[in-house]
Structures are given as C-alpha cells and as structure tokens.
C-alpha positions, 0 to 999 in steps of 0.5 A: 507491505513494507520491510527495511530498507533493500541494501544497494551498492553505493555506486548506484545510490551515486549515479542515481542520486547524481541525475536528481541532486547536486553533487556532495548530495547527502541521501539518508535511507529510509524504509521501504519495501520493493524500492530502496528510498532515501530522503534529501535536501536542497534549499529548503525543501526535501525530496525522496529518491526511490531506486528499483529493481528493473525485475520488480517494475517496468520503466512504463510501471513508473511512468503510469504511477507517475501519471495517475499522482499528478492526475490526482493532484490536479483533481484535489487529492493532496499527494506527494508529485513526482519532480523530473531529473536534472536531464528533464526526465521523470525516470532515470535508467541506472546501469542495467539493473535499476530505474530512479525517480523522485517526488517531492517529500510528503510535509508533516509526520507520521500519524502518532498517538496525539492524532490518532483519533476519530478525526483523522479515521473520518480523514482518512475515509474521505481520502480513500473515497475521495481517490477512488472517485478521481480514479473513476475519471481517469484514463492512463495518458499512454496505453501502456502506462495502464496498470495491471488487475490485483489477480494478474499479480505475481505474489497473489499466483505465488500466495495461490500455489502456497494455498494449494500445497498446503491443505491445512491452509487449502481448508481454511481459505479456499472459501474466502478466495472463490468469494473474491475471484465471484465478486461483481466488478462494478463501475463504481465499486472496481476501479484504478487504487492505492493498494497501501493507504495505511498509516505508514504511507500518509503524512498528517500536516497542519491536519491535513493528510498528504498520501504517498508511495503508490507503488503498488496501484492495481485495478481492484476493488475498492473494498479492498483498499478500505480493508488494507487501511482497517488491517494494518489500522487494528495491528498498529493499534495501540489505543487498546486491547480490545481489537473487536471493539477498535475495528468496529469504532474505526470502520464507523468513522471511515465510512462516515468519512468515505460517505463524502464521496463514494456510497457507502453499501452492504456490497461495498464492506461485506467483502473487507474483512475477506480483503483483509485475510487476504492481505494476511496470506500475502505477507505470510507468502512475502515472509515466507520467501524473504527468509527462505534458505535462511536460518531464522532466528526466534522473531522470524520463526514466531512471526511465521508461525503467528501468520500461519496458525492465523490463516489455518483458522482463517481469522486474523490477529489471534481470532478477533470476529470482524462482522461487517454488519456492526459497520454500517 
C-alpha cells in the first residue's frame, strides 16, 4: 500500500542524510507509504535513504527486516541489501522522532508494458514461492528482532472496529474475516512474508526481478502474499477490459511459477480472493483515516465511496467474480 511521498522537515533529511552520504549529497524523493524515501548517487552506483516515524516502527522492526533481506540474499532471492552508516550502523536515530537506514538500489525499472507478460507473471510466482521456502529456514538472529503475526497489526484492529460500526460493511464481510481468523496455520502454508510483492515494489533487470521495500513483513499466510500480487495485478492492468479473464490468465502463470518451489494445492488459493478483500478494506480503512477532518475534494470522495460500495457487496473492482477453481 503506498501514497506520495510523507513531507519531512529538510533538516531532518539533512541530518539523516548526512550518517549515509557525503555532504552536498543530493537526495531526490520518491514514493512511498509509512516511510519517506529518497534515492542518491555516489560513484556510480545509487542508494535509497528511508527516514521513519519512530511511531510507526521500532529500532528492532528495522534491524529484524534488515535481517531477513540479507538472509534472503544469501540464500538466493535477488533482493536490494541494506548497506551500513558512515558510523558502521544499519540504523541511525534521527533527533527523537526518526529512525534512517539504506539499501543498495534495486537495478533495472519498473515492469512496464514491454514486459508485462506471462513470462514475468510465471517470475514473479517463482519469487514469492522462492521467498516463502527461504523463510521456512529462517530463524531472527535476535529474539526481538522477530516480527509481528498479520492479526497483531494495528490497521487490521482498526479495519475491525470500522467493520464493526458500520452493519452495511458488518453484513458483507463478517464471513469472509471468520474464515480467515479458522484458517489452519500450517508449516508450510504460514510463515515469515513480504506482505507487498506487487509490481510497484519489484524492479525487472536484464529479465531478472529484483524485490525490495519489505517493510511490512508479518508472519501470515502465504496465501495471502499471492493474493496482494493478483489484487493490485488486476487494479493496474491495462492489458484489458476484461479483469475476470485477466485474473484467471494471471493466477495460471503465478502458480506455474510458484510450483517451482512451493506446492500449489486447494488449501494454498481458496482463501486468495478472501486475502484479496481484505486488502481492499485495509486501504478503505487507510484512506479513510489520511483524509479524516479533511474537506475532500471529488477524487478522494469518489475513491471512498468506490471502496465502500465495493465492500458492502463484498466484491472487488466493480463486482468481478474470482473462482479459485479456474486457477488450478
């Protein structure tokens, strides 16, 4: 889930900039959602700087993410690794609001039209399954670096009380969050994952996908991280008009892709286009609090009421029908 770029004073872009980079470092900003990040240079090669709201995430958050990265690419996934601190730190404290830290810039671009494609869909399910069997293996270094469960989460509590308030909302989803809360939490269907592989959060170079921005891991289930890449697969498909068709031709080639790796079963999908609903009501919940007390201007009224129209029917995009058993 992302917005623009979070406004910070430049002083603290300074100071934080200043523990990565030389000084007279240029930092351009870049988009982003809890963390305000910029991109710099330096012989050559570039960086990205992301500054945190201490409020949003702890010093150990950071340091278990940074943890898991480089786990990851030592056990094959093509990630962007932390880099430390001109101090020899992985993270900086910023004045007393802010943590700093950096990572190496993911090469290539974003995927665009030229690659979108069966080929990179079949890619990207071979990274997610490749991930999910890396975290399998994986033990935090430091027991409190380990990260919290998806129903410890503070937007999902919130996302629960706005449910709860609203019996339109109540009517429509009070099935499909019991089914979650039941779901088994099997070993090798619950484990540590990204949370936000979609295509914003991949890079695609010389062919070869390169994942970043795992800010938001959780132990979860890994259904669910196949259900974040198909949610905002199908929202930013342009390819066509026909999002029914588009999710079964995408979740066909993921799969094939995941199969690599991880086993592919009923208990695995079922549950995605749940996952998927959920993420809808998440953003709902996130937009809804951005813009609280606001005077909201005809995009931000229209996007809540698209959102909202969409969960009291408890479809997504306008009513498209996902049946997991064309997947398979």
């Amino acid at each position: 889930m992302r917005t623009t770029n979070n406004q910070i004073d430049a002083k603290v872009i300074l100071d934080a900039g200043s523990r990565f980079a030389e000084a007279n470092t240029r930092f351009i900003p870049l988009e982003s959602f809890e963390s305000s990040v910029y991109a710099w240079a330096d012989r050559g090669k570039q960086y990205v700087l992301k500054i945190i709201d201490r409020q949003h995430r702890t010093e150990a958050d950071i340091l278990g993410e940074i943890d898991f990265v480089h786990f990851a690419a030592d056990h094959g996934v093509p990630v962007a690794r932390a880099i430390v601190s001109l101090n020899g730190s992985y993270v900086e404290s910023i004045g007393d609001h802010y943590w700093a830290y950096a990572l190496e810039w993911a090469e290539g671009q974003p995927a665009n039209l030229e690659v979108w494609g069966p080929e990179l869909f079949q890619q990207w399910g071979q990274l997610l399954g490749k991930l999910h069997q890396v975290t399998s293996q994986y033990k935090p270094s430091r027991p409190e670096w380990k990260r919290h469960r998806w129903d410890e989460d503070e937007l999902y509590h919130a996302a629960l009380l706005k449910v709860a308030a609203d019996p339109l909302l109540g009517k429509a989803l009070n099935p499909c969050l019991l089914r979650l809360k039941q779901l088994p939490e099997h070993p090798d269907q619950f484990g540590l994952i990204h949370n936000d592989l979609h295509h914003r959060n991949f890079h695609v170079h010389e062919g070869r996908m390169i994942v970043f921005d795992f800010d938001g891991m959780a132990y979860h289930h890994y259904s669910s991280d196949i259900a974040v890449a198909m949610y905002y697969a199908i929202d930013g498909d342009r390819s066509t008009a026909d999002k029914a068709s588009f999710a079964k031709h995408f979740m066909h080639h993921v799969l094939e892709g995941y199969s690599h790796h991880q086993t592919v079963s009923k208990a695995l999908v079922q549950s995605v286009p749940d996952w998927m609903l959920l993420r809808h009501l998440l953003l709902y919940t996130t937009y809804l609090r951005k813009w609280e007390g606001m005077n909201r201007n005809t995009m931000q009224r229209w996007t809540l009421n698209r959102y909202r129209t969409d969960l009291t029917m408890g479809k997504l995009f306008g009513g498209i029908e996902l049946d997991y058993t064309n997947w398979i």
